[in-house]
C-alpha positions in Angstrom: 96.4 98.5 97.8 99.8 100.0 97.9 99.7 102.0 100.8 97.8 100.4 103.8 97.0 103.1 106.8 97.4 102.6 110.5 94.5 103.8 112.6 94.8 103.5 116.6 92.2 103.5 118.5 91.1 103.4 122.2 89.1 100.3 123.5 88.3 99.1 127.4 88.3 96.0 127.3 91.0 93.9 125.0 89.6 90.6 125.5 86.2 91.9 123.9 88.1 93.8 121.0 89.9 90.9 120.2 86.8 88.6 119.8 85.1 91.7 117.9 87.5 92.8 115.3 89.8 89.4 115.0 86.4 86.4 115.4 83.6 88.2 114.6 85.1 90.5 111.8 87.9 88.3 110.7 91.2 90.2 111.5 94.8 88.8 111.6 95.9 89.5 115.3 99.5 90.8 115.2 101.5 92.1 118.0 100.5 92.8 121.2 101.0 93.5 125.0 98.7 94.0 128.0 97.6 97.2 126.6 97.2 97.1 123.1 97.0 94.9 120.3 97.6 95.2 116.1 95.1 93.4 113.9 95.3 93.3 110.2 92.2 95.1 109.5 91.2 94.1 106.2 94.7 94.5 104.8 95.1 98.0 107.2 97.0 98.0 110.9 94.5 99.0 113.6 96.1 98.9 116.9 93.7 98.7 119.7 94.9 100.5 123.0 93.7 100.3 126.4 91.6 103.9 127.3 88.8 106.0 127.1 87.5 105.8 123.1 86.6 109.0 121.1 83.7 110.9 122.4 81.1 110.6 119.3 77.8 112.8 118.0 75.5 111.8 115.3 76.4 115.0 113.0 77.5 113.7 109.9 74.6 114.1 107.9 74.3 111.5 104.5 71.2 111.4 102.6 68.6 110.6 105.1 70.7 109.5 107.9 72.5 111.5 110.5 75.5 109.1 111.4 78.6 109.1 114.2 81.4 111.3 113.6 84.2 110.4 113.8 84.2 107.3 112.8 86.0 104.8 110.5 85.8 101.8 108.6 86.7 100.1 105.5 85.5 100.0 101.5 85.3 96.9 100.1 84.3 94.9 97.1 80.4 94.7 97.5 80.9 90.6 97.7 83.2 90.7 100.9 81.0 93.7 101.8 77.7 91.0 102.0 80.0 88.4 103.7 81.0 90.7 106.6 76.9 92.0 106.6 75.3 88.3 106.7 77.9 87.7 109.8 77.5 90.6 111.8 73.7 89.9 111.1 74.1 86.8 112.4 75.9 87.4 115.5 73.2 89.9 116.4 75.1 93.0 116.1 72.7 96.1 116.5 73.5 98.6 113.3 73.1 102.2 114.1 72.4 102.3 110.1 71.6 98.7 108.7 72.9 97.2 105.3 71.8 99.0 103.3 72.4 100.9 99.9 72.6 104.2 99.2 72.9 106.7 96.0 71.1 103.9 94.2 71.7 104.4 90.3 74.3 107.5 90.6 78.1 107.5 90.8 79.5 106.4 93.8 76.8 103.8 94.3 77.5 101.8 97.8 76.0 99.4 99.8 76.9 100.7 103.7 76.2 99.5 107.2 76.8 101.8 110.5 77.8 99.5 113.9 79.9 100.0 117.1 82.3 98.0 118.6 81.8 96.5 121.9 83.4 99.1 123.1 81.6 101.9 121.6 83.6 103.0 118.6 81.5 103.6 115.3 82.8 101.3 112.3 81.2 102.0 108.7 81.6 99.3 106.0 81.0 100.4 102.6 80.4 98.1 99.9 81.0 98.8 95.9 79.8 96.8 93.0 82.6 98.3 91.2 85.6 100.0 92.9 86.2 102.5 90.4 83.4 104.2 91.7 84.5 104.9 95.5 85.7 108.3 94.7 83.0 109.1 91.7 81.8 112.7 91.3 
């Protein structure tokens, strides 16, 4: 990946963030002060401030599913994709959309999964079997 992007975001409480996105989805904490804090987000920077998040409406529609916009998230090889999905299925995490796979047979194939952060903002993981496909016609 030769050009990571940096996302900040708002959270309210750090301490909460910090166990969601560094335990529970495996991110590298980097700097940090009493308002904010960097993780490595699966390769990414995603700095975490202290504030109000995004306000969020389920108006994106995809296939079937009406899902929050904004929202962000991460592609990744469809065997990290399952490790991330069997964790955050065993920590109980409630998926607005659950894993799940979508455009089944076409280009762009992908396994996805919806879920918020503790503090309300909506993450999407997508999942490809082969990555040359993530931006298939």
């Amino acid at each position: 990946m030769p050009n990571p992007f940096h996302l900040a975001i708002n959270v309210t409480d750090l301490d909460a963030a910090r166990g969601f996105y560094g335990t529970l989805l495996g991110g590298v904490e980097g700097r940090s002060t009493e308002t904010w804090v960097d993780f490595d987000f699966f390769g990414h920077q995603l700095s975490l401030h202290l504030g109000q998040p995004f306000e969020t409406q389920a108006t994106g529609k995809v296939g079937d599913h009406m899902v929050p916009m904004p929202h962000f998230g991460v592609v990744l090889p469809l065997s990290d994709w399952r490790r991330v999905a069997e964790r955050l299925g065993a920590a109980g995490v409630d998926f607005v959309i659950p894993p799940s796979v979508r455009f089944k047979g076409e280009p762009g194939e992908q396994w996805t999964m919806f879920f918020r952060d503790p503090c309300g903002n909506p993450i999407e993981i997508k999942g490809f079997a082969d990555m040359d496909g993530v931006f298939a016609g």
